[in-house]
C-alpha positions in Angstrom: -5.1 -181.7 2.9 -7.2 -182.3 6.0 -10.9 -183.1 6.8 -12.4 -179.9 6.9 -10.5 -178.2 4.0 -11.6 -181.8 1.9 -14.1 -180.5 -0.9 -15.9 -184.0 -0.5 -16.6 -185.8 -3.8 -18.3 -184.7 -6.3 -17.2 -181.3 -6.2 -14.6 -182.5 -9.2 -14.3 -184.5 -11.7 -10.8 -185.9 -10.7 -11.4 -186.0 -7.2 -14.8 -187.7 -7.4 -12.6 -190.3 -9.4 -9.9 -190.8 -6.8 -12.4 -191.3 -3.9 -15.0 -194.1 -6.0 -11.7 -195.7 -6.6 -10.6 -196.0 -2.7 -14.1 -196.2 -1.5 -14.8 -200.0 0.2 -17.3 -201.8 -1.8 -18.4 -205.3 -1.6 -20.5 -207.0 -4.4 -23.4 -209.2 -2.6 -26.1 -209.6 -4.4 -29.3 -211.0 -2.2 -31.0 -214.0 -3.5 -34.2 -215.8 -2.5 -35.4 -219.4 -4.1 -39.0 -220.7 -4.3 -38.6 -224.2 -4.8 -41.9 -226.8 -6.0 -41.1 -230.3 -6.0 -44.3 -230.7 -8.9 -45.9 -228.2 -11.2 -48.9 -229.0 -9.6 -47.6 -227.7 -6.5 -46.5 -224.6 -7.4 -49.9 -223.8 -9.4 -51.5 -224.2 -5.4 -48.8 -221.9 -4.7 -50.5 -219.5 -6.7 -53.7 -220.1 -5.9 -56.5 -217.6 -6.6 -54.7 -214.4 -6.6 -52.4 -215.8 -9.2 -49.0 -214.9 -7.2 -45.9 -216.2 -5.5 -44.0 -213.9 -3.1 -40.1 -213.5 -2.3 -38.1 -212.8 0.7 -41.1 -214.0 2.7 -39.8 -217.0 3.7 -38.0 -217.7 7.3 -33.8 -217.6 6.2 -33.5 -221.0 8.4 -31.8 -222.3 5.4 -28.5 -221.0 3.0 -29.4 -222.6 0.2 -32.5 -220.6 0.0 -31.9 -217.3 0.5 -29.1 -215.0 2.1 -31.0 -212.8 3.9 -30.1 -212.9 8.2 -33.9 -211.9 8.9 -37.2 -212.0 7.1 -37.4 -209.7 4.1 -34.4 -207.4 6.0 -31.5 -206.3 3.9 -28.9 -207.2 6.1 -26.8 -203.5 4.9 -26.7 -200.3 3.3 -27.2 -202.0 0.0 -26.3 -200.2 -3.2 -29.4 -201.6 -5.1 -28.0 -202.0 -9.2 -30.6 -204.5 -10.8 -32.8 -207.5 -10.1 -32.9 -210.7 -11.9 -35.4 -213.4 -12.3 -34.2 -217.4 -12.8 -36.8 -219.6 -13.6 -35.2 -223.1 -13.6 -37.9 -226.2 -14.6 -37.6 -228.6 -17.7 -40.9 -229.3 -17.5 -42.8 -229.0 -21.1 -45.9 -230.2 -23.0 -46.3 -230.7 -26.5 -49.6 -230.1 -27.6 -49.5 -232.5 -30.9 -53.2 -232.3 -31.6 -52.5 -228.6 -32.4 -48.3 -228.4 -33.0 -47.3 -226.3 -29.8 -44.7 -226.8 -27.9 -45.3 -225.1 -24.1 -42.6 -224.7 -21.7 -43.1 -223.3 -18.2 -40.2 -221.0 -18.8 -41.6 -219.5 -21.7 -45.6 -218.9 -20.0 -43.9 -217.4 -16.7 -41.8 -215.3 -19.1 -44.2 -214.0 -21.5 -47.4 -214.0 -19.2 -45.3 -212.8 -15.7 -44.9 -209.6 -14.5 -42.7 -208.9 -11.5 -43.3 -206.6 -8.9 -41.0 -205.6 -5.9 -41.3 -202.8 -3.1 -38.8 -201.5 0.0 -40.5 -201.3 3.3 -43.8 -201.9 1.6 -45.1 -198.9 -0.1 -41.7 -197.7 -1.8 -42.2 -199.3 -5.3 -38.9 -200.4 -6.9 -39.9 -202.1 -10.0 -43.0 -203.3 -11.7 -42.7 -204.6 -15.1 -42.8 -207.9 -17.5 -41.4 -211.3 -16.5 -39.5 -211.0 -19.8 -37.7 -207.6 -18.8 -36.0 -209.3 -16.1 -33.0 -211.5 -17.5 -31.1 -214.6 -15.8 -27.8 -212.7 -15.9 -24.3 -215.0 -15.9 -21.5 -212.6 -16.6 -20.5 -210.1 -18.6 -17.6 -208.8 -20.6 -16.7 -204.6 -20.2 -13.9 -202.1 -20.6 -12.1 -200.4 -18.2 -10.5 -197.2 -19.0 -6.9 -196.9 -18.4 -6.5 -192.9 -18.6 -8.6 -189.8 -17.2 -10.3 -189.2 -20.5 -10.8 -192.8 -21.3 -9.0 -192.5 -24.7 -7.4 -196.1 -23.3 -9.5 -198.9 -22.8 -8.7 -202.2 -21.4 -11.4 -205.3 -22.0 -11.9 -207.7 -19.5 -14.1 -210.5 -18.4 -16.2 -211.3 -15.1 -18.0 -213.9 -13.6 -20.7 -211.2 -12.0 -23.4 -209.6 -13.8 -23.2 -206.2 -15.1 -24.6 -203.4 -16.2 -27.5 -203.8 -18.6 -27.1 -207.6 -18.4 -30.6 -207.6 -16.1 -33.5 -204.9 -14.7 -31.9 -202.0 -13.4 -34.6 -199.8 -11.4 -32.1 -196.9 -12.3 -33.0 -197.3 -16.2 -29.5 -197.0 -18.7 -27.9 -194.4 -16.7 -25.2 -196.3 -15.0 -25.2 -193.5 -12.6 -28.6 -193.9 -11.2 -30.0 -196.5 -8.7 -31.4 -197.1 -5.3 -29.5 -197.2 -2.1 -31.4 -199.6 0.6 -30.4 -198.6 4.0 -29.8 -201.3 6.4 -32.8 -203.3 7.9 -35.4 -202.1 4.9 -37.9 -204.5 4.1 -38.2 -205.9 0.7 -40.8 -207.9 -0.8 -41.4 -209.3 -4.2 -43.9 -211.0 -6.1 -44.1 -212.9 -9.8 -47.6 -212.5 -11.1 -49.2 -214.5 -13.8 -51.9 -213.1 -15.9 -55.3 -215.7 -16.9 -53.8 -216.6 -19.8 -51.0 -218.2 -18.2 -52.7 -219.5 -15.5 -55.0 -221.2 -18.1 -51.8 -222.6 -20.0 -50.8 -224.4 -17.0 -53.8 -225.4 -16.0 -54.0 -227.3 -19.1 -50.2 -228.8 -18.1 -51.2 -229.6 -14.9 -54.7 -230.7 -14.2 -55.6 -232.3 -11.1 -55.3 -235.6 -12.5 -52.7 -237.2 -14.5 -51.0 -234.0 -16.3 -50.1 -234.2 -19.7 -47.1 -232.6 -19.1 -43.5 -234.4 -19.3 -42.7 -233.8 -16.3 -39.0 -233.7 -14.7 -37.6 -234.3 -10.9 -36.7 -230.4 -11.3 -40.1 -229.6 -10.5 -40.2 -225.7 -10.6 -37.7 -223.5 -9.2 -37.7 -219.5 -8.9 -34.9 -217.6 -7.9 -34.6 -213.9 -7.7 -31.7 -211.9 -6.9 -31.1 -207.9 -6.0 -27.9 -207.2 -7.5 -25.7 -204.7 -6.0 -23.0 -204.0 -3.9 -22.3 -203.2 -0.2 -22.5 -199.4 0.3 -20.6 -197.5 2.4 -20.2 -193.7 2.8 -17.3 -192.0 2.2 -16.1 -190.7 5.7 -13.5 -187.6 5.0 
């Protein structure tokens, strides 16, 4: 069959099969990391507007962030999810009262995460919570057409429905980001948990026990390298 007579996928069923399957595709997810030596540093971080942003920062270092150029997506990025790590062991336990605080657990319930493409294009804007830490996942691959066959397996990437996808539950759906878009994110905190760690970290002598971790964010755009099917 040659190029011009090619019906191009998605025309059938089968066909559209046969070309996903040969089609090049490269999982990279992009990652940035906000790193705060104290918690008292990253509540300045915040400051008044009550914010931190992502892929802001200058890539001059790997560990940090994968990105070749200030908030750029380095390729046509296939866009499946974002997930939100929030690494820090520091805690307070309020004994007076019987709480126990965590800073996981305030940026978690009292976050909300917001992220845009090229700055007015919003992707996502929901609760801290919605946004899972995603490790791996287990699925099932079908073996025939009709997927009668199914053949379980386990990966060391995250997968569907194991953090945010923009695209909702249809597996189908998502967001392509072409080459060179911007992207920007941002973890807000609302007063309440501003006020929560205020009260861990006070200007002076914070009650909090508090660890060498310090506070760490880390937030990744899971997805894969896309590239167009050329007939």
């Amino acid at each position: 069959m040659t190029a011009s007579s090619y019906p191009g996928p998605g025309t059938d069923v089968m066909l559209t099969d046969i070309v996903d399957a040969i089609r090049d595709k490269i999982w990279e997810p992009l990652f940035d990391v906000l790193q705060y030596d104290t918690g008292q540093e990253f509540v300045t971080a915040l400051g008044n507007q009550a914010f931190v942003p992502f892929f802001v920062q200058i890539p001059n270092n790997p560990e940090l962030t994968n990105l070749q150029a200030q908030g750029k997506v380095p390729f046509d990025m296939a866009l499946d999810g974002v997930e939100l790590h929030i690494a820090s062991d520091d805690i307070y336990h309020d004994v007076a009262n019987g709480h126990l605080y965590t800073v996981k657990q305030i940026l978690r319930e009292h976050g909300r995460l917001i992220g845009w493409a090229n700055g007015n294009y919003r992707l996502f804007n929901d609760k801290a919570w919605k946004f899972p830490a995603a490790a791996g996942f287990n699925t099932a691959m079908s073996q025939t057409q009709n997927a009668t066959t199914l053949y379980a397996q386990s990966n060391g990437v995250p997968g569907v429905g194991n953090y945010f996808r923009p695209g909702g539950p249809d597996p189908k759906m998502g967001v392509i980001l072409p080459a060179n878009t911007t992207i920007r994110a941002e973890l807000h905190l609302d007063a309440l948990g501003m006020a929560m760690l205020g009260v861990m970290y006070p200007a002076d002598q914070p009650p909090a026990e508090v660890s060498a971790l310090g506070v760490q964010l880390t937030i990744e755009f899971e997805g894969w390298q896309a590239r167009k099917y050329q007939p």
